[in-house]
DSSP file (Angstrom, degrees, kcal/mol; ACC not computed):
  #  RESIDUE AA STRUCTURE BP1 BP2  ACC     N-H-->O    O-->H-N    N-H-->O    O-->H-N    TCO  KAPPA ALPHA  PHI   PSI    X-CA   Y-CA   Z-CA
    1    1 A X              0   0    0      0, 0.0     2,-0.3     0, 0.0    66,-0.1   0.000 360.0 360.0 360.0 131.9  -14.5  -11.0   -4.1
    2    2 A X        -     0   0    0     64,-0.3    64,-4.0     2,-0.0     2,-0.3  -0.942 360.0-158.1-135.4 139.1  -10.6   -9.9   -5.0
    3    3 A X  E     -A   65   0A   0     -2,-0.3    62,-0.2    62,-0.2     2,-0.2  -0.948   9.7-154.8-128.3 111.4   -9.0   -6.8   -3.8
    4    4 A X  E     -A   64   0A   0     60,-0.9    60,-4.1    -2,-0.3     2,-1.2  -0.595   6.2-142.0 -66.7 134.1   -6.2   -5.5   -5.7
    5    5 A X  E     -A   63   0A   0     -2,-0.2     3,-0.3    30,-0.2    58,-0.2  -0.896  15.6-177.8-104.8 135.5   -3.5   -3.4   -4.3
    6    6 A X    >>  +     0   0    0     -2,-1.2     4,-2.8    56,-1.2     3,-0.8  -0.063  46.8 122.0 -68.8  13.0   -2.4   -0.8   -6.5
    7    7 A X  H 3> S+     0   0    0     55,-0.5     4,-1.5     1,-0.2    -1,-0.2   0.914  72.4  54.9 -85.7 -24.0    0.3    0.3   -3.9
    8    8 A X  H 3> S+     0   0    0     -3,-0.3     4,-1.0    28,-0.3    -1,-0.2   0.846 112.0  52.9 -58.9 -30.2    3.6   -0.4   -6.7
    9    9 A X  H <> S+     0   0    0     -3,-0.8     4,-1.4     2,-0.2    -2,-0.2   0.905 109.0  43.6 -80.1 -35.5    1.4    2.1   -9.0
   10   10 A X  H >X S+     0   0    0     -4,-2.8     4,-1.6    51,-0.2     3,-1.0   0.997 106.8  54.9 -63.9 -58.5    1.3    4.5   -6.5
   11   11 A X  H 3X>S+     0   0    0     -4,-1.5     5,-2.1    -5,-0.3     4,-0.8   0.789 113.7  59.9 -15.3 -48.9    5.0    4.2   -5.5
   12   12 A X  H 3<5S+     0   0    0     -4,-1.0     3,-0.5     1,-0.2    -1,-0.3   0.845 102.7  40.2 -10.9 -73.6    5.1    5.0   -9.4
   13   13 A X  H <<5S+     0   0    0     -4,-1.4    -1,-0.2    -3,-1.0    -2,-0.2   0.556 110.3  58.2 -95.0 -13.6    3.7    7.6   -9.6
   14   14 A X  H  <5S-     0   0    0     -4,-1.6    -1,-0.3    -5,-0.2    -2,-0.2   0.803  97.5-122.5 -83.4 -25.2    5.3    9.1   -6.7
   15   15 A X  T  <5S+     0   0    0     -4,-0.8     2,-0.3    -3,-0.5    -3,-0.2   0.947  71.6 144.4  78.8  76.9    8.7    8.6   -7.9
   16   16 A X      < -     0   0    0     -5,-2.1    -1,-0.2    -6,-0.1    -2,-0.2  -0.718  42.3-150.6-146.1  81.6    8.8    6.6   -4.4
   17   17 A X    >>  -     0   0    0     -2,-0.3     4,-2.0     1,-0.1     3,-0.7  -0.174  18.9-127.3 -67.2 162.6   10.7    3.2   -3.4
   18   18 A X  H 3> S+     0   0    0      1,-0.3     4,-1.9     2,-0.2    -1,-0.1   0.708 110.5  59.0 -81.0 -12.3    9.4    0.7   -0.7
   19   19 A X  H 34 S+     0   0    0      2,-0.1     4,-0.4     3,-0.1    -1,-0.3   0.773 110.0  46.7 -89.1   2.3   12.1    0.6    1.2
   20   20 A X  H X> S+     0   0    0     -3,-0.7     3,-1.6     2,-0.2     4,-1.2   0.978 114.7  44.3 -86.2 -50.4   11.6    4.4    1.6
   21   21 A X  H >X S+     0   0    0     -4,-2.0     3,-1.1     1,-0.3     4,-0.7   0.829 108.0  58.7 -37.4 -56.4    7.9    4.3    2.3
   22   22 A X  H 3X>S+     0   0    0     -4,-1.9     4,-1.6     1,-0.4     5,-1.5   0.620 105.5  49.8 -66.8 -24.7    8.3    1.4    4.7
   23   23 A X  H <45S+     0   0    0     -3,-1.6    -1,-0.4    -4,-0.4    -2,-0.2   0.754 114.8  42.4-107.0  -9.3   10.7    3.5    6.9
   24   24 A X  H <<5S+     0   0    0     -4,-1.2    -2,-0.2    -3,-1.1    -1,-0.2   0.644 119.9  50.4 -82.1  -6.9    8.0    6.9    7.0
   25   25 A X  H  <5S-     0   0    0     -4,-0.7    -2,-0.2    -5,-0.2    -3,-0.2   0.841 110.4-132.7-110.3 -10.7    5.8    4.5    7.5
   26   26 A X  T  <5 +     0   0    0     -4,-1.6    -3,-0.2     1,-0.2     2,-0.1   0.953  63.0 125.3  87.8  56.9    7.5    2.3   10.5
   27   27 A X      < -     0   0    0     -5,-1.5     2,-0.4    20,-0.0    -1,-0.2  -0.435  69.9-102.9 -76.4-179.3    7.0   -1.1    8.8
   28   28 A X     >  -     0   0    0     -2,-0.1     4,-1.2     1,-0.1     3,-0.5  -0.978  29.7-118.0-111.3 127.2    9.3   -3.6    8.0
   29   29 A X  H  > S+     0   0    0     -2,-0.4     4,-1.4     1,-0.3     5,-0.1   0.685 118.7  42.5 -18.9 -26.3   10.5   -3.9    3.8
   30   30 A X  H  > S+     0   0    0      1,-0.2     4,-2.2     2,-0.2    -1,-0.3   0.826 107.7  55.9-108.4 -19.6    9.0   -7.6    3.7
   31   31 A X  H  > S+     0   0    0     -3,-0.5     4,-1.1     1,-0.2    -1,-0.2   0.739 111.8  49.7 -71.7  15.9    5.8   -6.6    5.7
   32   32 A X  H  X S+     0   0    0     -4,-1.2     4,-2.9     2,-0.1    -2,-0.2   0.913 110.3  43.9 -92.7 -59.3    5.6   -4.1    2.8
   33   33 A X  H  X S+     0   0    0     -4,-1.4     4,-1.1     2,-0.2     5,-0.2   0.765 106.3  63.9 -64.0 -28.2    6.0   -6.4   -0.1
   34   34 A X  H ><>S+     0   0    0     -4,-2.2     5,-1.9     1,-0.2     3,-1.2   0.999 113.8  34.0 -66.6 -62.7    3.6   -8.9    1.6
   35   35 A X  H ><5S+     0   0    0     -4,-1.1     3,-5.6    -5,-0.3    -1,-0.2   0.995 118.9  51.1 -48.1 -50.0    0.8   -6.2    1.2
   36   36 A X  H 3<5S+     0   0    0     -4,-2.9   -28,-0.3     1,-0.3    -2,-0.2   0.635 105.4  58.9 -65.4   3.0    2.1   -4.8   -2.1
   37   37 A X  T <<5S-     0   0    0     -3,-1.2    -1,-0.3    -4,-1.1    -2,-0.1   0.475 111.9-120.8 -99.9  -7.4    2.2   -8.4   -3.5
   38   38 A X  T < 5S+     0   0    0     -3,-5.6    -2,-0.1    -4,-0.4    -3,-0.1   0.377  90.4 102.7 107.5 -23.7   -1.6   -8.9   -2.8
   39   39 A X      < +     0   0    0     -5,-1.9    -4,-0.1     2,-0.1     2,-0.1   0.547  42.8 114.1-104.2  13.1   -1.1  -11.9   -0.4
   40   40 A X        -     0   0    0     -6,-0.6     3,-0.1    -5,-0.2    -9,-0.0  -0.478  61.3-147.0 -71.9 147.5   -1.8   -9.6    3.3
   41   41 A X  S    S-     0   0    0      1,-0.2     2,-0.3    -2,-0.1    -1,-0.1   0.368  75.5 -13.2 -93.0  -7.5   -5.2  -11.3    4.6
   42   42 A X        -     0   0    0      2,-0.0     2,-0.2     0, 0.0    -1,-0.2  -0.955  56.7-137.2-172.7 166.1   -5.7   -7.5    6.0
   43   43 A X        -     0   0    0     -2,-0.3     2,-0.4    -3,-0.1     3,-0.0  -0.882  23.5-125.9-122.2 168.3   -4.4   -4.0    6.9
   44   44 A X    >>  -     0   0    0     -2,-0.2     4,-2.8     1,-0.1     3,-1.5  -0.851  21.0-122.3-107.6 157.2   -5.0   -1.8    9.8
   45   45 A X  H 3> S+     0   0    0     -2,-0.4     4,-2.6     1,-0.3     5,-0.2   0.872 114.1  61.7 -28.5 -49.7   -6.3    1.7    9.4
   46   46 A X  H 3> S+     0   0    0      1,-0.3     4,-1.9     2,-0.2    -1,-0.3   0.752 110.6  39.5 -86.9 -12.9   -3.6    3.1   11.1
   47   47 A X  H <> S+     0   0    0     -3,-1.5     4,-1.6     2,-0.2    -1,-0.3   0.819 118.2  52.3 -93.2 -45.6   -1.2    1.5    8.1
   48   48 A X  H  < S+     0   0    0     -4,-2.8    -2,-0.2     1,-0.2    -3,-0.2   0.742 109.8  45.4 -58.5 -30.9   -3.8    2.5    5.5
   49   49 A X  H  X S+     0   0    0     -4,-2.6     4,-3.1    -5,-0.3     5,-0.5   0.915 108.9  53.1 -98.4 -31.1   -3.9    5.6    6.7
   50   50 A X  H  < S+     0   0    0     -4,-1.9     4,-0.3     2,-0.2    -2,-0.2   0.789 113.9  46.4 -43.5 -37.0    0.3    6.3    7.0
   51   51 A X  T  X S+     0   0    0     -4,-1.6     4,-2.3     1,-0.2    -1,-0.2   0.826 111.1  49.9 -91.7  -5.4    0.8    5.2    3.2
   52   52 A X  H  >>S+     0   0    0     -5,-0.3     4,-2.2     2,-0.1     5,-1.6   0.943 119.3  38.5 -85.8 -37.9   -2.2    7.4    2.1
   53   53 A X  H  <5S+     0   0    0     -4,-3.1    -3,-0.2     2,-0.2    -2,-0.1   0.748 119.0  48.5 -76.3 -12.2   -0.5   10.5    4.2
   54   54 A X  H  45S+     0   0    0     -5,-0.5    -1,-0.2    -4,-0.3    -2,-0.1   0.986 122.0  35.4 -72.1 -44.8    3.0    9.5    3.1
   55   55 A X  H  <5S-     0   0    0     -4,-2.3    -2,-0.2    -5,-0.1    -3,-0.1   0.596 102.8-128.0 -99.0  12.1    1.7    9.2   -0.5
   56   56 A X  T  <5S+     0   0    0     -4,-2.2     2,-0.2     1,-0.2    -3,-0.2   0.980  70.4 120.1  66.1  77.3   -0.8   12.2   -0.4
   57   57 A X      < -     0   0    0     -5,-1.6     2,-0.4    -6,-0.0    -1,-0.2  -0.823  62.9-103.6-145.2-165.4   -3.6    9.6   -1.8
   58   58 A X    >>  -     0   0    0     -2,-0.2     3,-1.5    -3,-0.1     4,-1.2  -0.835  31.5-105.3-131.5 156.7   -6.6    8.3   -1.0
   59   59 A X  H 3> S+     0   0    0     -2,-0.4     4,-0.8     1,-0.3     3,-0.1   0.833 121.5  51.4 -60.9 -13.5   -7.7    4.7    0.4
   60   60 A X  H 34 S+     0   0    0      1,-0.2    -1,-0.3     2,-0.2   -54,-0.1   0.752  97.9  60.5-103.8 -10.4   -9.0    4.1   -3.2
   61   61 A X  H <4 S+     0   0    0     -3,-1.5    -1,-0.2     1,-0.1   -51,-0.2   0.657 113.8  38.5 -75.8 -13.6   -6.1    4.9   -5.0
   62   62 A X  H  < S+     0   0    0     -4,-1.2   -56,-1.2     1,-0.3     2,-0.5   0.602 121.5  31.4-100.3 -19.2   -4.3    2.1   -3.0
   63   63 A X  E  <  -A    5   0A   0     -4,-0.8     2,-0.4   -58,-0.2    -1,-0.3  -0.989  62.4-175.8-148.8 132.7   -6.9   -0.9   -2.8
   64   64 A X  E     -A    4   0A   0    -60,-4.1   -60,-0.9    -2,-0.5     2,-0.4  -0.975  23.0-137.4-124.7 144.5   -9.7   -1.6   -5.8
   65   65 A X  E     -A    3   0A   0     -2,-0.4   -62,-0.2   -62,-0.2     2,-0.2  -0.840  20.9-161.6 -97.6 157.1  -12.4   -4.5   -5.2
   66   66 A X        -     0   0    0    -64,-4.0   -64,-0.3    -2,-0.4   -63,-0.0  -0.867  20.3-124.1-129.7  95.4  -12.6   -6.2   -8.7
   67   67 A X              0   0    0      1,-0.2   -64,-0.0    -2,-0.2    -2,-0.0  -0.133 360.0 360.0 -57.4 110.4  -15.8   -8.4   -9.0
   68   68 A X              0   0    0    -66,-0.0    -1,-0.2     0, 0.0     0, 0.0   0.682 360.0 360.0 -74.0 360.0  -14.8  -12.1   -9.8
């Protein structure tokens, strides 16, 4: 099983930087890259659900499963 995060495409597409997200969403810049790099072992809701209202998306626009 692989779950890709899409969160740099959303950022994208938002016209959006990380270090801006990370401070509406009251993370820290490397625990931000850690997810957006792929290599967090989990999020919580409550972090899943701040970058989906920060970037006005949806949980699927941020994480895809990809079937190995």
């Amino acid at each position: 099983m692989a779950i890709k995060v899409n969160l740099d495409v959303m950022l994208v597409r938002r016209g959006m930087k990380s270090k801006e997200l990370a401070e509406i969403i009251s993370i820290t810049t490397a625990n931000l890259s850690i997810l957006k790099s792929g290599k967090a072992k989990a999020i919580r809701f409550s972090t899943l659900e701040a970058i989906c209202k920060a970037l006005d998306c949806q949980p699927s626009d941020v994480l895809e499963y990809i079937e190995d």
